[in-house]
C-alpha positions in Angstrom: 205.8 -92.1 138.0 207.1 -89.0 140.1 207.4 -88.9 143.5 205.5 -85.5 143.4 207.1 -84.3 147.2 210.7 -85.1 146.1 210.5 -85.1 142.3 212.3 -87.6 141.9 211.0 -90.6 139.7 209.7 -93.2 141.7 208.8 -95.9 138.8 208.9 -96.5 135.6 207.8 -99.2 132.7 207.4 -98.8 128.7 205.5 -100.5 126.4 204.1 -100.5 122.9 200.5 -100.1 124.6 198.7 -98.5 127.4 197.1 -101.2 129.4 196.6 -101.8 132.5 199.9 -104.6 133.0 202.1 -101.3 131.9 200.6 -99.2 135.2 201.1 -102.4 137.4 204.6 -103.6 136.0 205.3 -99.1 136.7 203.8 -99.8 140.1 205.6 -102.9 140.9 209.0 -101.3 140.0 208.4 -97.6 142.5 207.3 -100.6 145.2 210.7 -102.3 144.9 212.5 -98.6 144.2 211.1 -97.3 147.1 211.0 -100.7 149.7 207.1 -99.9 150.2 204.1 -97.5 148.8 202.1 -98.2 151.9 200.2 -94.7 152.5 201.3 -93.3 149.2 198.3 -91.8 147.0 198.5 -92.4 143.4 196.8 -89.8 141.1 196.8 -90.3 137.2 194.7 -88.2 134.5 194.9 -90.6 132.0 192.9 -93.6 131.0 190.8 -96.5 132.1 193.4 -98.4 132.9 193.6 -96.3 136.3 189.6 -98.2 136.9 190.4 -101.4 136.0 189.9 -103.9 138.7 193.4 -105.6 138.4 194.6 -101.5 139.5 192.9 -101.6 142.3 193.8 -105.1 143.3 197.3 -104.0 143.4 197.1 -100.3 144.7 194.8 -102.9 147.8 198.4 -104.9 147.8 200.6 -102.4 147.7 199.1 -100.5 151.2 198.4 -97.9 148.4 195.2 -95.3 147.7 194.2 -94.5 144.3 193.3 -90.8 144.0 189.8 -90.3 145.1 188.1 -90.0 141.5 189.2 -93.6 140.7 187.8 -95.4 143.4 185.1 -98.1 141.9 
């Protein structure tokens, strides 16, 4: 994850898969990184896992909004 006004990264996590715990184990790490996401918007163009209902669970958690075409 970039921190698109900075560019630097803001989190990060890899895994032989791309489910959903990868994004929130990414997420978890920028929260720590960064002391707090609250008010950041997250935008992603790739996959389901951005729908899931564990996502927006944690984006809820982390005082975070998903970009607008995620919202379920």
């Amino acid at each position: 994850m970039i921190d698109c006004y900075s560019r630097r990264l803001a989190g990060w996590a890899i895994a032989d898969h791309m489910r959903t715990e990868l994004v929130e184990e990414a997420l978890n790490v920028a929260a720590a990184t960064r002391d707090s996401l609250k008010g950041a918007i997250f935008h992603s163009d790739h996959g389901s896992v951005y729908c899931s209902k564990a996502y927006a669970q944690l984006c809820k958690k982390l005082g975070l909004t998903p970009g607008s075409w995620t919202r379920g």
